[in-house]
PLY file of the C-alpha trace (Angstrom):
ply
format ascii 1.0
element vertex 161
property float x
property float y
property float z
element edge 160
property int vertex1
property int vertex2
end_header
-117.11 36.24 102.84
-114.30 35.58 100.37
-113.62 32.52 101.78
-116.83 31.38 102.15
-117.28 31.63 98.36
-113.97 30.10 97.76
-115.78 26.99 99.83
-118.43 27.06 97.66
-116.75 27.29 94.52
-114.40 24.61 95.74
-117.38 22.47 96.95
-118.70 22.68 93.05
-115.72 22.03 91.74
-115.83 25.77 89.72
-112.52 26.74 89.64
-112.12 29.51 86.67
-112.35 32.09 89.55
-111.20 30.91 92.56
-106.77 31.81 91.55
-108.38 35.40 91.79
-110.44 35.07 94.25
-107.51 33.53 96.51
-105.42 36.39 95.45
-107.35 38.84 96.69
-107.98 36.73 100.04
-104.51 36.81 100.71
-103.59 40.18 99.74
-106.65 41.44 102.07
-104.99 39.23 104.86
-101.79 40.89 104.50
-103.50 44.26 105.41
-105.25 43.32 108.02
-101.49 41.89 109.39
-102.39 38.31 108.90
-99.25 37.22 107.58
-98.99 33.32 108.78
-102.77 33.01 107.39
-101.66 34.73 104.17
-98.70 32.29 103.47
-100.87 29.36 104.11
-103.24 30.60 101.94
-101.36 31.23 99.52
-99.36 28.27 99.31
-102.42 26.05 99.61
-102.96 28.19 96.66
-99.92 27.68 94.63
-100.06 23.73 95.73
-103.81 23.77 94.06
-102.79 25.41 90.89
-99.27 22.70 90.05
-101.48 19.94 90.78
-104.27 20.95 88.32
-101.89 21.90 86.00
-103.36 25.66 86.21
-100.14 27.36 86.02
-100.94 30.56 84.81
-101.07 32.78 87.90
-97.98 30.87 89.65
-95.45 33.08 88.60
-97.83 35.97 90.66
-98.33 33.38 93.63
-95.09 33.00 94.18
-94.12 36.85 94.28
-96.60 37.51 96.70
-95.57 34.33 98.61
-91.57 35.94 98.32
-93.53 39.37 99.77
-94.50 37.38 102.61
-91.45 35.22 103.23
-89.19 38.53 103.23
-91.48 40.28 105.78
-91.61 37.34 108.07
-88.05 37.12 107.93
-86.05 39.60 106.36
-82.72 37.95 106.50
-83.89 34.60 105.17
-82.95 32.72 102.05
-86.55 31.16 101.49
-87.66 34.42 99.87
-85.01 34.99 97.86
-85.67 30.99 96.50
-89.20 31.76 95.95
-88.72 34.87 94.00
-85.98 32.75 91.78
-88.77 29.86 91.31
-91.36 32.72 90.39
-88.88 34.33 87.98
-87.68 30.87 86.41
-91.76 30.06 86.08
-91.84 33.45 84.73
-89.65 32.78 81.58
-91.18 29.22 81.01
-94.20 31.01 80.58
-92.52 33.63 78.41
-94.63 36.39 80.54
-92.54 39.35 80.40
-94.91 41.28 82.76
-94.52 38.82 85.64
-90.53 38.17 85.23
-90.77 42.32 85.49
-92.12 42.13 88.73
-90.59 39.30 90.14
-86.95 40.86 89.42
-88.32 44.04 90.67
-88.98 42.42 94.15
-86.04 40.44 94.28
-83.74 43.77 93.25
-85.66 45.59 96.21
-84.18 42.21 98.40
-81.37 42.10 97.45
-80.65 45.91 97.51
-82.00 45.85 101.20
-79.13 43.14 102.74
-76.61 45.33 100.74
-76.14 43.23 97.71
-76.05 45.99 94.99
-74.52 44.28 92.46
-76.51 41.09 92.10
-79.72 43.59 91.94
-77.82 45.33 89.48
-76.98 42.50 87.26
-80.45 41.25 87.70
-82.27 44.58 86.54
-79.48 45.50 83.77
-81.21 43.57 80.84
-85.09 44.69 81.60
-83.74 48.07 82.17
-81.56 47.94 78.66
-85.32 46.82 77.19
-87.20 49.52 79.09
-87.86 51.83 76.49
-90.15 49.15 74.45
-92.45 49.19 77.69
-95.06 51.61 78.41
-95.01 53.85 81.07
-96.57 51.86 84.18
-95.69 51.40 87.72
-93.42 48.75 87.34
-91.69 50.74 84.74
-91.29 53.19 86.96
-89.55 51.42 89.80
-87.71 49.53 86.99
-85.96 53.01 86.85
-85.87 53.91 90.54
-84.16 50.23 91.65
-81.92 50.93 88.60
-80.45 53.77 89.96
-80.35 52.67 93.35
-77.87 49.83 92.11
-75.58 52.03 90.79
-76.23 51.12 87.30
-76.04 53.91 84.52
-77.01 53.50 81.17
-75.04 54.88 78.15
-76.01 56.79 75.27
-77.30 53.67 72.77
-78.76 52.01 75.12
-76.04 50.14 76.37
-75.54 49.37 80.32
-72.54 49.22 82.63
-72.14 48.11 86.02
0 1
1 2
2 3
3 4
4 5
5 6
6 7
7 8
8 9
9 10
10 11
11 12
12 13
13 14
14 15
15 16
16 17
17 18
18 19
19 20
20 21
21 22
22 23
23 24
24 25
25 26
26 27
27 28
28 29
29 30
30 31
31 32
32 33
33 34
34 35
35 36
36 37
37 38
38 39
39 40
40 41
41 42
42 43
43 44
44 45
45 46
46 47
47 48
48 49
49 50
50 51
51 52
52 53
53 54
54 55
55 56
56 57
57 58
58 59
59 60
60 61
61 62
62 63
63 64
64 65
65 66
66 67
67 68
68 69
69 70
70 71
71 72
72 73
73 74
74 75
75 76
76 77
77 78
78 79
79 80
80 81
81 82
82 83
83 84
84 85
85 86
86 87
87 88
88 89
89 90
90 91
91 92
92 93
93 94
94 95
95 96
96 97
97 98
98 99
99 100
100 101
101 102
102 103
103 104
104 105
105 106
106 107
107 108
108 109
109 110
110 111
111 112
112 113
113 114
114 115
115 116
116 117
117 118
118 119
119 120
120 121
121 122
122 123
123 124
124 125
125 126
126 127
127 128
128 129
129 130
130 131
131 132
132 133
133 134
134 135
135 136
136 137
137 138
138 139
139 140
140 141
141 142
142 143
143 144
144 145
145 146
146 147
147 148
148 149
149 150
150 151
151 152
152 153
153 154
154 155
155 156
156 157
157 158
158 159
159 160
């Protein structure tokens, strides 16, 4: 029915919702295991969005595009390029919320094909600036990738390697 609305809206050329609405489309494809139809949804998405200049959700698009990409092929350097386009989108857009989650996803791919230290040098900033955030989930496994790199962080506030 979702995409049968997105039709619609499409059709009418109402597009306020429809970045939401595709979300949700391809995050309920992903749990029904519909992996190829959720990355061509979603970058039909993300293609929609850069040409009507509605960047706004891209940075999000293009984690969940990474998420996709890394289960499809674990081992492959296309999700590790998306994440880096979500994250450098990310701190265009000066949204501190999506750059969080987008280095939280990389971190968790990197740290899964060993590479501990480029996770850790990713997270080692946003974990130094952790205590201005409030406690959510992505604070959370801010701190749980954190230690899984390694990383410790000094009295001050300070972090080493």
């Amino acid at each position: 029915q979702i995409e049968e609305s997105l039709a619609e809206l499409h059709a009418a050329r109402y597009e306020l919702l429809t970045t939401s609405l595709e979300i949700s489309l391809v995050e309920g494809l992903l749990l029904i295991g519909s992996d190829s139809a959720a990355l061509e949804s979603v970058q039909r998405t993300i293609e929609r969005c850069e040409s009507d200049g509605d960047g706004f959700a891209l940075p999000e698009l293009l984690r969940i595009k990474g998420h996709i990409l890394r289960k499809l092929d674990p081992q492959g350097v296309a999700a590790e390029a998306t994440y880096r386009d979500g994250l450098e989108c990310a701190q265009q857009q000066a949204s501190k919320a999506w750059e969080l989650r987008l280095a939280l996803d990389l971190s968790r791919h990197w740290l899964e094909l060993g590479r501990k230290t480029e996770a850790a040098t990713l997270l080692g900033p946003l974990y130094s600036d952790s205590g201005q955030r409030a406690d959510s989930a992505d604070s959370r496994d801010l701190q749980m990738l954190w230690h899984l790199t390694g990383g410790v962080s000094e009295p001050g506030g300070s972090v080493t390697i």
